[in-house]
C-alpha positions as CSV (number, residue, x, y, z in Angstrom):
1,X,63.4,57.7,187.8
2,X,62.2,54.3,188.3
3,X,59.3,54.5,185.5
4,X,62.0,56.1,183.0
5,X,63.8,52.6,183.8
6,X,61.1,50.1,183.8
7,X,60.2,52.0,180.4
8,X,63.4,50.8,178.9
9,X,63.5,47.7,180.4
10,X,60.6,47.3,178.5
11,X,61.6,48.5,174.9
12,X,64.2,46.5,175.3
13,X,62.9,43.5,176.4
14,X,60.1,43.8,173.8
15,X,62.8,43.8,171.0
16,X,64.2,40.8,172.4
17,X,67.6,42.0,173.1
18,X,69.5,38.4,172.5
19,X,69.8,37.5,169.2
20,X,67.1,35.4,166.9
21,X,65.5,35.0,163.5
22,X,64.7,37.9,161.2
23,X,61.2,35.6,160.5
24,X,60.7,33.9,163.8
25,X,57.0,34.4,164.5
26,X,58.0,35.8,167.7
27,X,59.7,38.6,168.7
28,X,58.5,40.4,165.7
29,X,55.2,39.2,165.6
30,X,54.4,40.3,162.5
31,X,56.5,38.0,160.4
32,X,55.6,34.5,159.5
33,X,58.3,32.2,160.7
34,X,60.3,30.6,158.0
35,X,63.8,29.3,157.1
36,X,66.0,31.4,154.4
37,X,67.6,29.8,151.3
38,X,69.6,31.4,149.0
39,X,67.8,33.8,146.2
40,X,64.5,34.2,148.7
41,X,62.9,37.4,149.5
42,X,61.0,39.1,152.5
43,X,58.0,40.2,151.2
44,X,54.3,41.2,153.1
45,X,52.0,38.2,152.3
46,X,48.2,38.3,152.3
47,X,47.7,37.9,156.1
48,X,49.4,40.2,156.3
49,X,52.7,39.5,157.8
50,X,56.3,39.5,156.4
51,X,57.1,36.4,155.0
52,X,59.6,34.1,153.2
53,X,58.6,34.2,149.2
54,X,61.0,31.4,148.1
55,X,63.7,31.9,144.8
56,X,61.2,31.3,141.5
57,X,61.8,28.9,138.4
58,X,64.8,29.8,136.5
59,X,63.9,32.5,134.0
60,X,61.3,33.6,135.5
61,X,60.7,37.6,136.7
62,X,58.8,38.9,140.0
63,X,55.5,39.6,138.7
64,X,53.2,42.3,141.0
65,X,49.7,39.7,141.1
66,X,46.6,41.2,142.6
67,X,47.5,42.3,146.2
68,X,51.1,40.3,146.6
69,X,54.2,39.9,144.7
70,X,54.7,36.2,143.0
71,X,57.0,34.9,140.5
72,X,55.7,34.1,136.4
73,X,57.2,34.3,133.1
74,X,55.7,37.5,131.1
75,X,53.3,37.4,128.1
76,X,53.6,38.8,125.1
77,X,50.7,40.5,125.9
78,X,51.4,42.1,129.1
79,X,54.6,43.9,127.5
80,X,53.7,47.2,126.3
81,X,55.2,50.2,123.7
82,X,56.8,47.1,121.9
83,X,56.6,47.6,117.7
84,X,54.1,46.2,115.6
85,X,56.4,44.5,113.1
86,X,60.2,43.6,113.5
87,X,61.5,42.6,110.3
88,X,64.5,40.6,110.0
89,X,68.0,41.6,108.5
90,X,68.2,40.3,105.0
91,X,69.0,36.4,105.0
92,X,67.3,35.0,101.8
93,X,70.7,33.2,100.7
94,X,70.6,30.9,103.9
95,X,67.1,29.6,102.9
96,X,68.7,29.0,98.9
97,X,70.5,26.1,97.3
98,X,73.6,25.1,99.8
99,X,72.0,27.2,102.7
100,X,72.6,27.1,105.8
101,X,69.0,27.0,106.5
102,X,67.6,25.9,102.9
103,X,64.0,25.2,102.6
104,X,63.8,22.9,99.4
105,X,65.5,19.5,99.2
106,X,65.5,17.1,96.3
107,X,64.0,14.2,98.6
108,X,60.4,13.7,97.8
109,X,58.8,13.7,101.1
110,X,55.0,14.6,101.9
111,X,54.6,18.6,102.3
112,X,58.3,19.4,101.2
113,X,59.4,21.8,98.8
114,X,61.1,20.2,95.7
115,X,64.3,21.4,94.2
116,X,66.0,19.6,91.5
117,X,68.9,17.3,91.4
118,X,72.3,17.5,89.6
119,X,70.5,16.9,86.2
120,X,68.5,19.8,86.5
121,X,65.2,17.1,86.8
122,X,63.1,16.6,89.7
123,X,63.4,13.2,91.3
124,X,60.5,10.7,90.3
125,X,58.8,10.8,93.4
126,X,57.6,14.1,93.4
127,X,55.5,13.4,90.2
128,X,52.9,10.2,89.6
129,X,53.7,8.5,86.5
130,X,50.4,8.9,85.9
131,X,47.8,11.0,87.1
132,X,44.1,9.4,87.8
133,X,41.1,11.5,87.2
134,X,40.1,10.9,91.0
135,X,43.3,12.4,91.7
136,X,42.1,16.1,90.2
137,X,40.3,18.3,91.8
138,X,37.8,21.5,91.1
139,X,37.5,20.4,87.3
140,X,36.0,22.7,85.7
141,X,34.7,20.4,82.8
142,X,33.5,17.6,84.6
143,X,30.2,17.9,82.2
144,X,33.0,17.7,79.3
145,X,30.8,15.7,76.9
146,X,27.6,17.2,77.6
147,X,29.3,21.0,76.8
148,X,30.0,19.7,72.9
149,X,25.9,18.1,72.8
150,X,23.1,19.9,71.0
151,X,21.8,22.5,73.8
152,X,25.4,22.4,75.6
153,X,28.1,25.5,76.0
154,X,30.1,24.5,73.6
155,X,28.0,22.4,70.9
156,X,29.5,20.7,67.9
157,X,27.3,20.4,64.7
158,X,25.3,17.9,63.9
159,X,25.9,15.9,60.4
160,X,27.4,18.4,59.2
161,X,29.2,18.3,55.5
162,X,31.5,15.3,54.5
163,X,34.9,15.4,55.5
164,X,33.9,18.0,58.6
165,X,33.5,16.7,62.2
166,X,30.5,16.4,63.6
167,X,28.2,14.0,65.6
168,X,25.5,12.3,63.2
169,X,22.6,11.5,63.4
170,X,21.1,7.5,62.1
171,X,19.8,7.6,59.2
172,X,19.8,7.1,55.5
173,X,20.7,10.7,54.7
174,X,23.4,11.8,53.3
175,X,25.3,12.9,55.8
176,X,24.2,11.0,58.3
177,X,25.5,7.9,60.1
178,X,24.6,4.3,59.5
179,X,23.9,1.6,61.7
180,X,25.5,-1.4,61.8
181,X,22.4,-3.6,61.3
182,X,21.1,-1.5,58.4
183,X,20.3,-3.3,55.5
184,X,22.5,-1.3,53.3
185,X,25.8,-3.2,54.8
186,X,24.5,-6.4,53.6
187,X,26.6,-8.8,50.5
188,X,23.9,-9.0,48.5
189,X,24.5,-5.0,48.1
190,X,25.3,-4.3,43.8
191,X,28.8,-2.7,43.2
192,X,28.9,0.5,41.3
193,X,30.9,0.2,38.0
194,X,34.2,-0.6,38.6
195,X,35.7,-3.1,35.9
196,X,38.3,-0.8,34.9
197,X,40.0,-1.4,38.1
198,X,40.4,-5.2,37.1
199,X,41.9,-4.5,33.4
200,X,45.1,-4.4,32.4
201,X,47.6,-1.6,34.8
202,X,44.3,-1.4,37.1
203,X,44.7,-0.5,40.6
204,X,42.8,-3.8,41.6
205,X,44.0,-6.1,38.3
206,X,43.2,-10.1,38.3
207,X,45.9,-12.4,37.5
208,X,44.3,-14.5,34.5
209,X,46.6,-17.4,36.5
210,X,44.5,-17.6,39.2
211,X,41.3,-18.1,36.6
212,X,39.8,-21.4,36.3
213,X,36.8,-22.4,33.4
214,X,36.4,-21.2,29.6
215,X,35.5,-18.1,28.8
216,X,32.2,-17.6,26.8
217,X,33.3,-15.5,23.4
218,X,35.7,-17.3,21.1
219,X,39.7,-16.2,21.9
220,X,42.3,-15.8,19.2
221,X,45.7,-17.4,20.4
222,X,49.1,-15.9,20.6
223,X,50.9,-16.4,17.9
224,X,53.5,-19.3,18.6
225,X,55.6,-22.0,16.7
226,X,54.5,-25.5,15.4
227,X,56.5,-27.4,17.9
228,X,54.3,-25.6,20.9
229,X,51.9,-28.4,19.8
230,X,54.3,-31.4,20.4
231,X,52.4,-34.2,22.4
232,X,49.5,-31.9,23.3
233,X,46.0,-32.0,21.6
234,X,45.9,-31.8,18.2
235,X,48.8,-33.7,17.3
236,X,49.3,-37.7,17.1
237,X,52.2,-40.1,16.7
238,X,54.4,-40.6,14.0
239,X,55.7,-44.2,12.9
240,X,57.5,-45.0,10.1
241,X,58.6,-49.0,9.4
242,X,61.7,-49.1,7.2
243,X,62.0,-53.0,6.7
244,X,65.3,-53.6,5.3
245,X,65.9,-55.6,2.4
246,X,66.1,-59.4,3.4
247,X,68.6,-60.9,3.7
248,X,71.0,-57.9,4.8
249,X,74.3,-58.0,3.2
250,X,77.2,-58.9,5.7
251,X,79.9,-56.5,5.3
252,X,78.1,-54.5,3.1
253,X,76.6,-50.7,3.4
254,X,72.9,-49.7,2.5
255,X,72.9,-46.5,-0.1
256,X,69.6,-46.8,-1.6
257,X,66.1,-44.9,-0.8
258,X,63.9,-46.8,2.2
259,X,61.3,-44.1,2.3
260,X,60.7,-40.8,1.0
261,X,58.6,-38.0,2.4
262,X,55.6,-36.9,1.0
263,X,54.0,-33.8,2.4
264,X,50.0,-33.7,3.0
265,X,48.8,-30.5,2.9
266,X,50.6,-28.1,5.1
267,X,50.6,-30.5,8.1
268,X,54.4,-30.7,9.6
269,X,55.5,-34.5,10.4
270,X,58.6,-34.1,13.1
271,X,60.8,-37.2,13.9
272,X,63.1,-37.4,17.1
273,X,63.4,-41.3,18.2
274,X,64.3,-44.9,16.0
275,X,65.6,-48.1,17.4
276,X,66.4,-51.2,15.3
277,X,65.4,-54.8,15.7
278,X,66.4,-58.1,14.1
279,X,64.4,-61.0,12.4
280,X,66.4,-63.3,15.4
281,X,69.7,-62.6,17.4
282,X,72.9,-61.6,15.9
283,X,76.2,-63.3,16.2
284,X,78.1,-59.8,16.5
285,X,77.6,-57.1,17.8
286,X,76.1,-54.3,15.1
287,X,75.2,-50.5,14.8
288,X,72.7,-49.1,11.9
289,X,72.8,-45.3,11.8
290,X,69.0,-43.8,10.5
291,X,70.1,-40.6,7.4
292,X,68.5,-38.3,5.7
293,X,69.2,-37.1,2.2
294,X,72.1,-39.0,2.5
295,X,73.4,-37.3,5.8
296,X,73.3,-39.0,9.0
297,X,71.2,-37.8,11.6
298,X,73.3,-37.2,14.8
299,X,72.6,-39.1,18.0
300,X,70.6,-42.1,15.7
301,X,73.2,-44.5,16.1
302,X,71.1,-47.9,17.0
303,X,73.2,-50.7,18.3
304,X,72.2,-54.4,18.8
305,X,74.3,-56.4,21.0
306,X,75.8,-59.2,20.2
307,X,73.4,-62.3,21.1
308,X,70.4,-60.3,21.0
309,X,68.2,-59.1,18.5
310,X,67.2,-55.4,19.2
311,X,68.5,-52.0,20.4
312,X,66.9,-49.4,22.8
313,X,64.6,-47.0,21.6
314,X,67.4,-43.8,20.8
315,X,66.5,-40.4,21.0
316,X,67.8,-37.4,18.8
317,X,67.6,-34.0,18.4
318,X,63.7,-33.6,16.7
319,X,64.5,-33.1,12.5
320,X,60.9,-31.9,10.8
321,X,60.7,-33.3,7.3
322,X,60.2,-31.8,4.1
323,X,58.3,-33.0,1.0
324,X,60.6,-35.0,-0.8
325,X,62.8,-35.9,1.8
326,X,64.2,-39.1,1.8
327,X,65.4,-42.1,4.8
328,X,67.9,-44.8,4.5
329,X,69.4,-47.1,6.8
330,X,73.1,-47.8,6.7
331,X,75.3,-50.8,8.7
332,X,77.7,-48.4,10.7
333,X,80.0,-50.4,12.6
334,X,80.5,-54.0,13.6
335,X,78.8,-56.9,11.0
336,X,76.7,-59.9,11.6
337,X,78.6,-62.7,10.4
338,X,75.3,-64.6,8.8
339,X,72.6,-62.9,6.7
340,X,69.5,-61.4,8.7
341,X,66.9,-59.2,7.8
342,X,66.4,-56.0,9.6
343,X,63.7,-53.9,10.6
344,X,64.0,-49.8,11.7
345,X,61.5,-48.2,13.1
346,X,61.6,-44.3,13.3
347,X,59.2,-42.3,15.3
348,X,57.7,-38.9,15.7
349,X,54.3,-36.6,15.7
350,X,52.4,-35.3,12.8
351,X,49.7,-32.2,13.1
352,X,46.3,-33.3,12.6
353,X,45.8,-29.7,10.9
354,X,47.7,-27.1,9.8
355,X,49.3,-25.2,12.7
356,X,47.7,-21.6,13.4
């Protein structure tokens, strides 16, 4: 009886029979003392005792390691009999125009996709204005001009026939190129035949205006008129000196003959200027009018003032005379009151040969 009692005295003193810690160290001696928080576990630890494993980062899952359980987030990898693929439900029209996820944008920016603006363009920024050479990349002709040389994949002829393209040689053939020093460019070079260019409706005519000197063969004229020669070469003054009667007549009119016209050959005398002058001054103031053939000749009228003694020289419409005709002076207007002798003096040209 007494060992039955000492035997429970002694289970129940070794299970501590007043109250304590689940993980005191103690009593149960197999536990490694520790202080519970919320979301901690009891768990055997390496040593091994039980043990406190505190709560683990949010999210993460208890993970069996090696010998012990610990806390970790799971990698893909370690997750098995998931699919190979997992395609995703059809949502092309949120990655479009207006999407809620669109991919392009009209912004230039540096690895974006471009889309358009409102005017159907794309913005300026996406393109250079103009592209450099360095800019390009993997050219394929980069030996461009040595593909189109003799012996390249792509050679052009050489001097090939006029009017054909071709690269050309120097040279004095003829379809070959010339140099720019070669003597054939030179001035001193004689023009092919060509006059017919400078004649008359040519495509290259000369203006006989812009000529200067004589030309060597003789050169019939155009026909033209007499009076084409009037104080030019191969003409010469005309005077004639109708000296009046002395003493004039006051109040009277001249009516007789003061010179008639006698032709020379076939050489034209013309007449288109007289003026009048006295032997000393007159008392009144006089006109003489010059006629011809009894007519006056308009615009002759000569006047001598009045205290003086001639008139200016008057010029008239140019009258040619004929063989035969005749001059006369008459007293017009006015009158000297004495007696004085007056002389007229008509003047004009006169062909030194017949006109051609």
């Amino acid at each position: 009886m007494t060992k039955i009692i000492l035997e429970y005295e002694k289970l129940v003193g070794a299970g501590g029979g007043t109250s304590h810690n689940l993980l005191d160290g103690s009593v149960h001696p197999d536990t490694l003392a520790g202080t519970v928080a919320a979301g901690d576990l009891v768990t055997g630890n390496a040593t091994p005792k039980w043990a406190r494993l505190a709560k683990g980062t949010a999210t993460y899952v208890l993970k069996s390691g090696a010998s012990i359980l610990e806390w970790g987030q799971v990698a893909w990898g370690e997750i098995t009999g998931k699919p190979s693929t997992f395609p995703p439900d059809a949502h092309h029209a949120s990655h479009q125009n207006a999407g809620s996820d669109e991919v392009a944008t009209a912004t230039p920016a540096a690895n974006a996709i471009p889309k358009a603006g409102a005017d159907g363009k794309l913005a300026a920024g996406w393109l250079q204005e103009v592209l450099a050479y360095a800019d390009l990349t993997d050219d394929p002709y980069a030996d461009h001009n040595a593909r189109h040389e003799p012996g390249g994949a792509d050679p052009m002829a050489v001097d090939a026939a006029a009017a054909t393209g071709s690269l050309r040689t120097l040279g004095t053939a003829a379809t070959a190129a010339c140099a720019g020093n070669d003597s054939r460019l030179s001035d001193a070079r004689t023009p092919t035949a060509h006059k017919a260019s400078h004649q008359d409706a040519g495509s290259d005519e000369i203006s006989v205006a812009g000529l200067s000197g004589l030309l060597a063969d003789g050169q019939t004229p155009l026909a033209h008129a007499s009076d084409k020669h009037t104080g030019k070469i191969g003409e010469r003054m005309f005077r004639i000196d109708l000296a009046l009667k002395s003493p004039l007549a006051v109040g009277t009119l001249r009516a007789e003959d003061d010179y008639e016209h006698k032709l020379l050959g076939s050489v034209t005398t013309r007449i288109r200027a007289c003026y009048a002058r006295a032997r000393s001054n007159l008392g009144t103031s006089t006109t003489f009018k010059l006629h011809r053939n009894g007519t006056a000749i308009t615009g002759s009228d000569m006047l001598i003032s009045a205290a003086t003694r001639e008139s200016s020289v008057i010029s008239f419409t140019e009258v040619t005379l004929a063989d035969g005709d005749y001059l006369d002076v008459e007293e017009a207007a006015g009158g000297s009151t004495e007696s004085i002798a007056v002389d007229v003096y008509v003047l004009g040209d006169e062909d030194v040969m017949a006109s051609v």
